[in-house]
FIBANU-977375 format. One record per residue (C-alpha): residue number from 1; x, y, z. Coordinates in steps of 0.02 Angstrom, whole numbers, always signed. Each point is the difference from the previous one (the first is absolute). Example, Ala and Ser with C-alpha at 12.3 -4.5 7.8 and 13.67 -1.06 7.14 Angstrom:
R pos   east  north     up
R   1   +615   -225   +390
R   2    +69   +172    -33
% end
This chain:
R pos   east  north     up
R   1   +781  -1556  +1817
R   2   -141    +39   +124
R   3   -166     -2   -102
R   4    -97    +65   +150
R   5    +72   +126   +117
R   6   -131     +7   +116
R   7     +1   -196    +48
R   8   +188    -10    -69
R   9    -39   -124   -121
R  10   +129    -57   -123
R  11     +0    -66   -180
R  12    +40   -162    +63
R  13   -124     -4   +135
R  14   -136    +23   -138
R  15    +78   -129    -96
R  16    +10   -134   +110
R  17   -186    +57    +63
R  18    -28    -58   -181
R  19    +72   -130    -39
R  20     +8    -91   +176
R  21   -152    +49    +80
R  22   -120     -2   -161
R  23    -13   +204     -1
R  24   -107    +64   -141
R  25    -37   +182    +49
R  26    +72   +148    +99
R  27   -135    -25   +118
R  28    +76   -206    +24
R  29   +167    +69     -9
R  30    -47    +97   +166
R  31    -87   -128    +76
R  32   +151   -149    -17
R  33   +106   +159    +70
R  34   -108    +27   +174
R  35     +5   +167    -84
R  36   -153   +129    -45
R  37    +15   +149   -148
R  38    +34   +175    +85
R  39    +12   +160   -137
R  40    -41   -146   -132
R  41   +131    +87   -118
R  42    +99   -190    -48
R  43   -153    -89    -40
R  44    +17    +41   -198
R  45   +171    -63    +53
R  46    -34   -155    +63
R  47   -139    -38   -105
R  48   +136    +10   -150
R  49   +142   -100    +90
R  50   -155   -143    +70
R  51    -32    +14   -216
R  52   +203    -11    -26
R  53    +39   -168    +84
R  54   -171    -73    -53
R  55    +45    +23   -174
R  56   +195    -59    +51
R  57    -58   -176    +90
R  58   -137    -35   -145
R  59   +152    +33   -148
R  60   +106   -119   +130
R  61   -120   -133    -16
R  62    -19    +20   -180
R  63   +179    -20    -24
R  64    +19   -139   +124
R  65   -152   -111   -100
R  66    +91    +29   -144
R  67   +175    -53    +68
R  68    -86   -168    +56
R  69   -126    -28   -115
R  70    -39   +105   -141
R  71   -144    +92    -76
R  72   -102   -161    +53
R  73    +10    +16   +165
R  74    -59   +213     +1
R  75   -158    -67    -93
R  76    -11   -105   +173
R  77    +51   +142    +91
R  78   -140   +140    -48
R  79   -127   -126    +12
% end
């Protein structure tokens, strides 16, 4: 689904801008793309997806610490 008409950016563009290319903010997100905001109307959007797969990748982690090592190791973890 394009998030961004204007530079046709996609849902997965903005995800992999996150989660390959360290992404943190719409204004990143545009950046990684080579891309600049036009009418500005899919920044909320983007700001709430870049939010989405932030929170998705940290519950990952969570789950993956506790698959290998228990609560011990998300002490570790947030430290």
């Amino acid at each position: 689904m394009y998030v961004c008409v204007c530079n046709a950016i996609r849902e997965s563009d903005i995800r992999a801008c996150v989660t390959d290319k360290g992404a943190r903010t719409p204004m990143e997100v545009f950046r990684a793309m080579g891309a600049s905001p036009q009418c500005r109307m899919c920044i909320p959007d983007i700001r709430r997806l870049v939010q989405d797969v932030l929170r998705e990748t940290e519950a990952l982690e969570q789950a993956c610490a506790l698959a290998h090592g228990g609560p011990a190791d998300l002490d570790r973890l947030a430290s």
